[in-house]
C-alpha angles and dihedrals in degrees: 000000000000120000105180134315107332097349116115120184115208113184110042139309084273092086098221130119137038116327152143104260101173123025134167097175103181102326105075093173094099108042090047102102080067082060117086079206116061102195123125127176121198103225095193082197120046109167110260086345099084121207107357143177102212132159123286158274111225096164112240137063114307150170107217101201117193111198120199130187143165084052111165131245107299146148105207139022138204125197113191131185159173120229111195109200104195126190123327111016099170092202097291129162135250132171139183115216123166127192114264103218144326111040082256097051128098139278130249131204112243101179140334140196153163136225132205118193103243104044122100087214143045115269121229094355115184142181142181140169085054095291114147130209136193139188116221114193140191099048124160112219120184093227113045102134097164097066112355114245093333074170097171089060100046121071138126134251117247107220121197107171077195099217130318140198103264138150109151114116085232135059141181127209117200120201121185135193130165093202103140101185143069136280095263095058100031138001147195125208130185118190147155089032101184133172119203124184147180 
Protein backbone atom coordinates (compact mmCIF):
# COMPACT_ATOMS: atom_id res chain seq x y z
CA UNK A 1 0.00 0.00 0.00
CA UNK A 2 1.33 3.65 -0.72
CA UNK A 3 2.86 5.39 1.74
CA UNK A 4 3.75 8.55 0.20
CA UNK A 5 5.44 9.59 -3.39
CA UNK A 6 7.57 6.75 -4.41
CA UNK A 7 7.43 4.80 -1.08
CA UNK A 8 5.69 1.41 -1.22
CA UNK A 9 5.21 -0.66 2.04
CA UNK A 10 5.06 -4.55 1.54
CA UNK A 11 4.42 -6.25 4.48
CA UNK A 12 1.33 -4.17 6.79
CA UNK A 13 0.66 -1.24 7.87
CA UNK A 14 2.82 -2.30 10.87
CA UNK A 15 5.91 -1.25 9.16
CA UNK A 16 7.98 -3.98 10.11
CA UNK A 17 9.53 -6.23 8.27
CA UNK A 18 11.43 -6.32 4.87
CA UNK A 19 10.27 -4.21 2.50
CA UNK A 20 10.80 -1.72 -0.53
CA UNK A 21 10.53 1.82 1.11
CA UNK A 22 11.48 4.06 -1.79
CA UNK A 23 11.01 2.96 -5.80
CA UNK A 24 11.12 4.71 -8.91
CA UNK A 25 10.77 1.92 -11.01
CA UNK A 26 10.91 3.40 -14.46
CA UNK A 27 9.43 6.40 -14.00
CA UNK A 28 12.10 8.58 -12.15
CA UNK A 29 9.68 12.14 -12.42
CA UNK A 30 8.35 11.82 -8.84
CA UNK A 31 10.98 10.93 -6.79
CA UNK A 32 13.49 14.00 -8.60
CA UNK A 33 13.42 16.68 -6.07
CA UNK A 34 15.77 13.45 -3.77
CA UNK A 35 18.39 13.89 -6.99
CA UNK A 36 21.14 16.82 -6.75
CA UNK A 37 20.79 16.47 -10.61
CA UNK A 38 17.34 17.19 -12.05
CA UNK A 39 17.67 15.68 -15.67
CA UNK A 40 15.28 13.08 -17.03
CA UNK A 41 15.28 11.76 -20.23
CA UNK A 42 12.00 9.86 -21.68
CA UNK A 43 13.57 6.49 -23.46
CA UNK A 44 10.46 5.61 -25.28
CA UNK A 45 12.29 2.15 -25.60
CA UNK A 46 13.93 0.64 -22.62
CA UNK A 47 14.80 -3.13 -23.42
CA UNK A 48 12.49 -5.13 -22.10
CA UNK A 49 11.33 -1.82 -19.91
CA UNK A 50 9.10 -0.22 -22.40
CA UNK A 51 8.53 3.55 -22.40
CA UNK A 52 10.31 4.84 -19.64
CA UNK A 53 11.36 8.56 -17.64
CA UNK A 54 14.78 7.78 -16.22
CA UNK A 55 17.96 10.25 -14.96
CA UNK A 56 20.07 12.00 -17.26
CA UNK A 57 22.39 12.46 -19.15
CA UNK A 58 24.10 16.07 -18.50
CA UNK A 59 27.11 15.41 -20.31
CA UNK A 60 30.12 15.68 -18.18
CA UNK A 61 31.52 13.93 -15.12
CA UNK A 62 29.11 13.76 -12.23
CA UNK A 63 28.28 12.57 -9.16
CA UNK A 64 24.54 11.96 -9.15
CA UNK A 65 23.82 11.98 -5.48
CA UNK A 66 20.09 10.57 -4.25
CA UNK A 67 19.30 11.77 -0.65
CA UNK A 68 16.59 9.98 1.40
CA UNK A 69 15.09 10.91 4.93
CA UNK A 70 12.13 10.16 7.29
CA UNK A 71 13.04 6.85 6.79
CA UNK A 72 11.34 4.53 9.46
CA UNK A 73 12.84 2.46 12.20
CA UNK A 74 15.03 0.03 10.64
CA UNK A 75 18.76 -2.36 11.04
CA UNK A 76 19.85 -2.90 7.70
CA UNK A 77 19.41 -1.32 4.13
CA UNK A 78 19.67 -2.42 0.47
CA UNK A 79 19.99 0.03 -2.65
CA UNK A 80 19.53 -1.65 -5.78
CA UNK A 81 19.91 -0.24 -9.70
CA UNK A 82 20.04 -0.30 -12.96
CA UNK A 83 23.00 1.46 -14.83
CA UNK A 84 22.20 1.93 -18.62
CA UNK A 85 25.67 2.49 -20.64
CA UNK A 86 24.60 3.77 -23.87
CA UNK A 87 27.09 4.29 -27.39
CA UNK A 88 30.62 5.18 -27.22
CA UNK A 89 32.09 4.55 -23.48
CA UNK A 90 35.59 5.02 -24.16
CA UNK A 91 36.66 2.88 -20.90
CA UNK A 92 35.51 5.28 -18.39
CA UNK A 93 34.82 4.73 -14.85
CA UNK A 94 31.67 4.64 -12.71
CA UNK A 95 31.02 3.57 -8.92
CA UNK A 96 28.28 3.24 -6.63
CA UNK A 97 29.19 4.29 -2.67
CA UNK A 98 26.54 4.87 -0.04
CA UNK A 99 27.05 6.46 3.51
CA UNK A 100 27.51 3.86 6.37
CA UNK A 101 25.81 5.32 8.99
CA UNK A 102 24.88 8.72 10.67
CA UNK A 103 24.11 11.28 8.12
CA UNK A 104 27.73 12.58 9.10
CA UNK A 105 29.45 9.42 8.71
CA UNK A 106 31.51 8.19 5.69
CA UNK A 107 30.97 6.64 2.45
CA UNK A 108 31.83 3.17 1.25
CA UNK A 109 32.43 1.83 -2.27
CA UNK A 110 30.04 -0.62 -3.19
CA UNK A 111 31.23 -1.48 -6.93
CA UNK A 112 32.96 0.02 -9.67
CA UNK A 113 33.50 -0.47 -13.36
CA UNK A 114 34.51 0.68 -16.66
CA UNK A 115 33.01 0.44 -20.42
CA UNK A 116 34.56 0.56 -23.66
CA UNK A 117 32.28 1.01 -26.75
CA UNK A 118 32.78 -1.95 -28.52
CA UNK A 119 32.66 -4.58 -25.87
CA UNK A 120 29.52 -6.71 -25.23
CA UNK A 121 30.54 -6.67 -21.43
CA UNK A 122 31.79 -4.33 -18.58
CA UNK A 123 35.77 -4.06 -18.22
CA UNK A 124 37.69 -4.50 -14.39
CA UNK A 125 34.29 -4.76 -12.41
CA UNK A 126 34.65 -4.98 -8.56
CA UNK A 127 32.69 -5.28 -5.51
CA UNK A 128 33.04 -5.44 -2.00
CA UNK A 129 30.83 -5.30 1.22
CA UNK A 130 28.73 -8.33 -0.52
CA UNK A 131 27.23 -6.07 -3.37
CA UNK A 132 26.69 -7.87 -6.63
CA UNK A 133 26.76 -6.45 -10.36
CA UNK A 134 25.73 -7.67 -13.66
CA UNK A 135 26.01 -6.74 -17.10
CA UNK A 136 23.13 -7.20 -19.10
CA UNK A 137 23.79 -6.89 -22.84
CA UNK A 138 21.76 -6.62 -26.26
CA UNK A 139 19.45 -4.08 -25.34
CA UNK A 140 17.59 -2.03 -27.75
CA UNK A 141 17.30 1.65 -26.61
CA UNK A 142 15.32 4.10 -28.62
CA UNK A 143 17.97 6.64 -28.51
CA UNK A 144 21.24 5.29 -29.18
CA UNK A 145 22.84 8.22 -32.00
CA UNK A 146 26.44 7.22 -31.75
CA UNK A 147 26.04 3.69 -33.34
CA UNK A 148 22.06 2.74 -34.11
CA UNK A 149 20.97 0.31 -32.42
CA UNK A 150 24.82 -1.43 -31.99
CA UNK A 151 22.41 -3.48 -29.54
CA UNK A 152 24.99 -6.42 -28.61
CA UNK A 153 27.44 -3.76 -27.18
CA UNK A 154 24.85 -1.53 -25.02
CA UNK A 155 23.23 -2.91 -21.64
CA UNK A 156 22.90 -1.82 -18.02
CA UNK A 157 24.46 -3.07 -14.68
CA UNK A 158 22.50 -4.38 -12.62
CA UNK A 159 23.58 -3.11 -9.01
CA UNK A 160 22.34 -5.00 -5.77
CA UNK A 161 24.51 -3.35 -2.49
CA UNK A 162 22.89 -6.91 -0.90
CA UNK A 163 22.05 -5.57 2.94
CA UNK A 164 23.91 -3.60 5.07
CA UNK A 165 24.12 -2.79 8.50
CA UNK A 166 21.80 0.91 8.79
CA UNK A 167 19.77 2.60 11.20
CA UNK A 168 19.94 6.19 10.61
CA UNK A 169 16.68 7.68 9.62
CA UNK A 170 18.88 9.33 6.31
CA UNK A 171 20.70 8.04 3.74
CA UNK A 172 22.76 9.14 0.76
CA UNK A 173 23.23 7.35 -2.30
CA UNK A 174 26.19 8.33 -4.42
CA UNK A 175 26.25 7.50 -8.01
CA UNK A 176 29.58 8.24 -10.27
CA UNK A 177 30.31 8.32 -13.79
CA UNK A 178 33.65 9.94 -15.82
CA UNK A 179 31.56 10.24 -19.43
CA UNK A 180 32.76 13.66 -20.85
CA UNK A 181 30.67 13.93 -23.79
CA UNK A 182 27.28 14.39 -24.84
CA UNK A 183 24.55 12.47 -25.14
CA UNK A 184 25.03 11.79 -28.93
CA UNK A 185 28.34 10.29 -28.59
CA UNK A 186 27.96 8.68 -25.00
CA UNK A 187 25.32 8.37 -22.27
CA UNK A 188 24.65 7.59 -18.97
CA UNK A 189 21.12 6.19 -17.56
CA UNK A 190 19.94 5.47 -13.80
CA UNK A 191 16.63 3.58 -13.30
CA UNK A 192 14.71 1.56 -11.26
CA UNK A 193 16.46 3.37 -7.97
CA UNK A 194 14.93 1.38 -5.17
CA UNK A 195 15.58 1.29 -1.39
CA UNK A 196 14.69 -1.69 0.50
CA UNK A 197 15.00 -1.99 4.41
CA UNK A 198 14.54 -4.19 7.50
Amino acid sequence: MPIGTNKILLFGASGSGERIWYSEGTDARAGIGNWNYSEVYNMTQLGPFGNSWIHGWGGSPRTYELTLSGIPGHTEIKYTAKYHLVDSWDNEYNEVRITTGNSGSGTRTYASWRKTWNRNYIDSPSTSYGATINFVNNIDYSYEPWNGSNDPTMGYVDFDSGWQPHTDSSIRIYQRTDLDQGQSDEAYYISHATLWIR
